[in-house]
N, C-alpha and C positions, 0 to 999 in steps of 0.2 A: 169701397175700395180703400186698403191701405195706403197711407202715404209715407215718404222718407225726406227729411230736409238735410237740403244737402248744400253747401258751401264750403269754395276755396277759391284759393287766386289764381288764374288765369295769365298766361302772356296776352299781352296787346300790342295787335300787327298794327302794319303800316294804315296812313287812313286816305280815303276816296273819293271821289268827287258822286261816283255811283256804283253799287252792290246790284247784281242781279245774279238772285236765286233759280236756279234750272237753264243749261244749256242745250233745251231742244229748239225747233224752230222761231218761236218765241223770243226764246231768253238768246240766242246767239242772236237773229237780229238787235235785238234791245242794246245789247253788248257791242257789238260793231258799229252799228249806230252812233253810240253814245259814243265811244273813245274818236269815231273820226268827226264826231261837234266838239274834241277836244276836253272831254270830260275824261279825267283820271278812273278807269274802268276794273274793279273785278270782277270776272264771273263765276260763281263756283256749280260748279256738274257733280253729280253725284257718280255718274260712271266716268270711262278714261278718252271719252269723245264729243264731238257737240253733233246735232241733229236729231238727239230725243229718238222719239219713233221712226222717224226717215233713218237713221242709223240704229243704233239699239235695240231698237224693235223692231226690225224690219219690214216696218210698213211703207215699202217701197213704194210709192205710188203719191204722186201729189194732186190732193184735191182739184178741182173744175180751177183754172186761172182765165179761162175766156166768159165771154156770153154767150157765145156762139155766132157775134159777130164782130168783138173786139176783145184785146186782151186786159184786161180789169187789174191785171197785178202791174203796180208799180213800182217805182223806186227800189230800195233793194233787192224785195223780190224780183225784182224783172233784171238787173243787176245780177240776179244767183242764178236762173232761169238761160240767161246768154250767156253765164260762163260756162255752165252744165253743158248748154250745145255747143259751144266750144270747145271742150273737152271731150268731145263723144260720152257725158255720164249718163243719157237717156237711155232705154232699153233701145235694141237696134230696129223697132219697130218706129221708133216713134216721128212721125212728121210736123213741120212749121208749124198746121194747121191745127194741130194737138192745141198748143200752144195761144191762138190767135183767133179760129175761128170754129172751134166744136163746142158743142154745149154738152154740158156735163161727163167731158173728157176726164179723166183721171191721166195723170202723168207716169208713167212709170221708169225711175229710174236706181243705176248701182247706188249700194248703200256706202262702199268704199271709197266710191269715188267723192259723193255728197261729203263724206269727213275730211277728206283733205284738201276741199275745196273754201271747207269751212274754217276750216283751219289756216289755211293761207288768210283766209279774208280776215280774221281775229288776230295773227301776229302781226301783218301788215298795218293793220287799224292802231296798235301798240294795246290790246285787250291782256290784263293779267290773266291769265287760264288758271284757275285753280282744280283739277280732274279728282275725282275720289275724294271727296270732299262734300258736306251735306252743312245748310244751315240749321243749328241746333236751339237757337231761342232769340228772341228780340230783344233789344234794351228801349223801353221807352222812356221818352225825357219830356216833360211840358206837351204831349199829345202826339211828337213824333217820334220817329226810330232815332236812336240815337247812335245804334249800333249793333251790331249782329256776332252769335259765336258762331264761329264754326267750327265743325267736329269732321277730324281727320287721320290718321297713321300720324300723326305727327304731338295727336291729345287736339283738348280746346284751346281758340283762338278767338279772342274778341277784337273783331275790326270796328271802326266806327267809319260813317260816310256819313255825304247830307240828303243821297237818293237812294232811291231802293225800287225795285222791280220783281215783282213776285211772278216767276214762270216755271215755277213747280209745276204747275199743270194740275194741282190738288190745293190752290191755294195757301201753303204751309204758311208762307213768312207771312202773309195775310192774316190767319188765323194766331201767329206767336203772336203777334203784333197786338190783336185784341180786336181786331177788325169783323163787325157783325158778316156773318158768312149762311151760307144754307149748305145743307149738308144732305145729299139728294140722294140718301142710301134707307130711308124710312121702312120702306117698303122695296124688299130685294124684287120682287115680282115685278115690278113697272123700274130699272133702272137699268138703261142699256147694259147686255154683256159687253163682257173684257174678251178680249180672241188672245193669243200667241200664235205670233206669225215664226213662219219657217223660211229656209232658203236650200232651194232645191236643186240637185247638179242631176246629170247624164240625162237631159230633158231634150225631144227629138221633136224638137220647132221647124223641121224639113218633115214631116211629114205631110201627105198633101193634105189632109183634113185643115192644116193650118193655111193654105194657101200662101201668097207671094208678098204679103205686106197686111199690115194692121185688120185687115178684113176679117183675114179668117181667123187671126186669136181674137176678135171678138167673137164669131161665129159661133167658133166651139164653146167661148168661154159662157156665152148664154146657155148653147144646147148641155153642159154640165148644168148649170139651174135649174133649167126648163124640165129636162128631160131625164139627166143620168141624177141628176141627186134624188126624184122620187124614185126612180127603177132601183136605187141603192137600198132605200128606208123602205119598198116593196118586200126587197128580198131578204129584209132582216138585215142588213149590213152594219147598219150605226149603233154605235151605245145608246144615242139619241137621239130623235128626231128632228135634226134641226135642219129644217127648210130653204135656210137662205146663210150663207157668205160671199164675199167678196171674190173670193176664188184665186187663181193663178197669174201671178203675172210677168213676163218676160221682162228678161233684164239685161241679157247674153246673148248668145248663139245656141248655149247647152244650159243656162241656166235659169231659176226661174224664184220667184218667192212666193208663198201661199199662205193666205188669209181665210184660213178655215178654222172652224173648231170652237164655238160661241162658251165660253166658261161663265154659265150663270151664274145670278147670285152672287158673285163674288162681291166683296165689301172693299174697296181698294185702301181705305184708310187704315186698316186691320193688317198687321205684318203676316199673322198668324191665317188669315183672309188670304192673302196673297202669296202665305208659300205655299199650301194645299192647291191652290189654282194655279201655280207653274209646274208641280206634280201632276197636276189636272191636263193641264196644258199640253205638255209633254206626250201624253198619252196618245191625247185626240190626233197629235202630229204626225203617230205613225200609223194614226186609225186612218186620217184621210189619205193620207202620201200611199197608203194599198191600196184605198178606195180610186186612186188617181190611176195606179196600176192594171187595175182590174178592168176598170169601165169607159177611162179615157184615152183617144188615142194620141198617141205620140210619147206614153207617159208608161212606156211597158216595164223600164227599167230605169224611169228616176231614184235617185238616193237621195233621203233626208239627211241631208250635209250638218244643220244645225238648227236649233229652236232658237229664237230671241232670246237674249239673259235679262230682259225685263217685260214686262208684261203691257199686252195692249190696249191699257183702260181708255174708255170711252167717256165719262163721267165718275166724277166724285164729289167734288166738293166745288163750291161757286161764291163770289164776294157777294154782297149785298151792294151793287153801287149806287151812285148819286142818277143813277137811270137803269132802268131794266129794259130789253129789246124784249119782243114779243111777239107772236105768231100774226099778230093782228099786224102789226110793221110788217112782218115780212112778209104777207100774203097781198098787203097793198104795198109794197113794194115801196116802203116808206124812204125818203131821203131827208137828211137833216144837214143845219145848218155846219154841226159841228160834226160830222162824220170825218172819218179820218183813214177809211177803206169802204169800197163797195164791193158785194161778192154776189155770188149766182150758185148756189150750189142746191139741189133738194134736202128740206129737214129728215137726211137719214140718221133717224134712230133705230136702231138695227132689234126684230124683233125681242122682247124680255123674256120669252120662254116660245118651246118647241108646240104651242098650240096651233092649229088652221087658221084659226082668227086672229092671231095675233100676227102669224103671217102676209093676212092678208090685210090687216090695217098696216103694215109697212107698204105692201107695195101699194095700198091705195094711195095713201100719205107723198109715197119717192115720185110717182108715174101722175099723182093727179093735182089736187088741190095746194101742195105747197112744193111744185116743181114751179121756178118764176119766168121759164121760157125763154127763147129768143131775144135778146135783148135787154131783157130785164135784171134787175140786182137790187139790195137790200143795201141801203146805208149801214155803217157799225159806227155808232156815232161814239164821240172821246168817253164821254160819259160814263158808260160801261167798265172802261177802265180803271174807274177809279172807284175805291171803297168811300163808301160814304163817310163825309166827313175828312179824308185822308187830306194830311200835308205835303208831307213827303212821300211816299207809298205810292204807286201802278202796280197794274196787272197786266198779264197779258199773254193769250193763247184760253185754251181750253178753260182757265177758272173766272172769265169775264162774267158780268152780269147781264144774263138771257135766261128766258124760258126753256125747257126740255127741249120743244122742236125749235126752235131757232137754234136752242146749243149745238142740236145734231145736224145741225148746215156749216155754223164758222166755227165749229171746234175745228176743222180738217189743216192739216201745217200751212197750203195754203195763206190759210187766214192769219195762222197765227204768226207768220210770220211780218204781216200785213201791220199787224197790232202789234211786233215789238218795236217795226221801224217806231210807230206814233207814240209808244211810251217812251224810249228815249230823247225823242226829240219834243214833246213835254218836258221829261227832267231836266232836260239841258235849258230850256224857256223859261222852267221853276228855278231855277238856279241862277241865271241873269236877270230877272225881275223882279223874285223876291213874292212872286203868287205861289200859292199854296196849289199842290194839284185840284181840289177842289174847289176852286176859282180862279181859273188858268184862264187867260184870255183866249178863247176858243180860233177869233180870226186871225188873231198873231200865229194858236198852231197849224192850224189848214193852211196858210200863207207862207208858211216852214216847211212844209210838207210838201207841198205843189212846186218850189223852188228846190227839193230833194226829188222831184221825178214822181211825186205819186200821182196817181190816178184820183183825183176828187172834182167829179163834173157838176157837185150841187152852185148853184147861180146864185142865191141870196148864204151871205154869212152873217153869223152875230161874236158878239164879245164873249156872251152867257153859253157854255152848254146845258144841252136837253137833258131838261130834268121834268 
């Protein structure tokens, strides 16, 4: 590959107490977080919204927040959670018990209402918003970020701060940074598909196949799996045979958003990768929304209203941190002392190709061995967080450091939003003490954390995280 060197001077903005890259669930907790511990906050988004995939990509639906006999999400999440019912932003199906006591519930809520929700919570906090706006490279000084460009309508900008939060969800600023990373696109065959979700209008949720509350759009929504998606791929219907999506989910009265259409192979770190796949995308949206027509009832005369303008990677890329989580944690339902969320959710890796077997190792995987039941949850200890070695630097959301099936349990927003409350409130303890994130007094942050409303029921703490 050719190269071009390239130098010139730059404006340099204002400077920060903390920089967080990417404002989807992740990076807006981390953001609101940080500015109400008083920390001079900006966040820069690539697009003109915060909420990532719960907005952006309409992956309307929030991960399992219960165990199926308590609610697991605390402190801000559960804070987002009561304002959402407050606000009518859940689909009008959705009950308390969504919320409190189902296991492996999925949330489904307006993507409209999640943006301005989130927005109120970010001005309020006093969070600089920076929208349309991407960071473009790191400045390192003596081992840590000294500074970040960002690149914008407006040229480049070099800010400097003393924290940083990478919730790209592709671990960018992680990887400018110099930060060893793994890059989990080897092998296109074994690497979760990317979907593009849609949002659906003229959708007839009074029919009775749906019956009078949550029952019957689960009902159907299974007998579409079970039953109409093979009778679909019988009749020759699909470009491709692909066995299993997420499917439909109510948001409205008339409206609905759907999570069909697996885009293999996709390479998410590839521009080039990712605009063939939202042309791919695209396609599949109006392959399924007739297939929805055709075979589903209530769905005779929905309209595919829009496709997401960004796409809905599942994995790409991951830190290397000062701890890895691991299938072997989460199947014994490991707790640690420096955990900083516990979740419950099955390792869905959604299958890597349209084969029988590989369909059936998901749902052996969702339904058997790494479902944690009743009760049960996996620690997500601080560790993860952080890139090995890191001073200044967190992670948080989807590019944490875990194994494949454990990624495809706490990537879900969910989580991620679980992991940005704990990295700001890290930066903010790295910042008054003077510890480097990778040797952060672990009980000081659990003790921060549990004093902000989070949910952490482990009984023995230490100073050290698991490493």
């Amino acid at each position: 590959m050719s190269t071009f060197n390239y130098q010139r001077s730059i404006r340099a903005g204002s400077e920060f107490d903390l920089v967080v890259a990417g404002g989807g669930p992740a990076g807006s907790a981390a953001a609101i977080c940080g500015a109400r511990l008083g920390l001079r906050t900006l966040l820069v988004e690539a697009t003109g919204c915060l909420g990532g995939m719960g907005t952006s990509g309409l992956v309307a639906s929030f991960g399992p927040v219960s165990d199926g006999e308590r609610m697991l999400a605390g402190g801000f999440m559960r804070e987002l959670l009561e304002r959402m019912w407050q606000e009518k932003a859940f689909g009008p199906q959705v009950v308390p018990e969504f919320l409190h006591s189902q296991l492996n519930r999925w949330v489904p809520f307006k993507p409209e209402a999640l943006k301005r929700i989130l927005d109120d919570f970010a001005v309020q906090a006093g969070v600089e918003l920076r929208f349309f706006s991407r960071v473009a490279d790191a400045e390192m000084v003596n081992g840590r970020i000294d500074g970040v460009v960002l690149s914008s309508v407006e040229g480049l900008e070099y800010i400097k701060a003393r924290a940083f939060i990478d919730a790209t969800g592709d671990a960018a600023l992680a990887a400018m940074s110099g930060a060893q990373c793994k890059v989990v696109l080897r092998d296109t065959d074994s690497v979760a598909p990317s979907t593009l979700c849609s949002l659906i209008g003229a959708m007839n949720w009074d029919d009775p196949a749906y019956g009078s509350d949550w029952r019957g759009v689960d009902a159907v929504k299974e007998r579409v799996r079970k039953e109409l998606v093979p009778q679909g791929i019988e009749d020759g219907f699909f470009s491709q045979e692909d066995r299993f999506f997420p499917g439909m989910n109510k948001i409205g009265p008339q409206s609905a958003t759907l999570n069909a259409g697996h885009v293999f192979g996709l390479n998410p770190l590839s521009v080039r990768s990712l605009s063939d796949g939202m042309v791919h995308g695209r396609k599949l949206a109006v392959e399924y929304t007739e297939f929805y027509r055709r075979y589903v009832p209530g769905c005779e005369h929905i309209d595919l209203l829009s496709t997401a303008p960004v796409m809905g990677v599942r994995d790409s890329r991951r830190i290397v941190g000062e701890f890895e989580l691991t299938i072997e944690d989460f199947r014994n339902r490991r707790q640690f002392p420096d955990q900083i969320a516990v979740y419950n959710r099955p390792t869905d890796v959604h299958p890597t190709n349209t084969s029988k077997a590989e369909y059936e190792r998901f749902l052996q995987d969702f339904h058997g061995k790494d479902n944690l039941g009743h009760g049960g949850s996996v620690g997500i200890p601080y560790s993860i967080l952080v890139p090995r070695g890191s001073q200044n630097l967190w992670v948080a959301g989807r590019c944490h450091s875990s194994d494949t099936k454990v990624h495809g349990s706490i990537r879900a927003q969910s989580a991620a939003y679980l992991m940005g409350q704990a990295a700001a409130t890290a930066a903010a303890q790295s910042l008054a003490t003077g510890q480097p994130a990778c040797d952060l007094d672990t009980e000081d942050l659990v003790t921060r954390l549990r004093a902000a409303g989070a949910y952490l029921p482990q009984t023995g703490l230490s100073r050290q995280m698991t490493r």
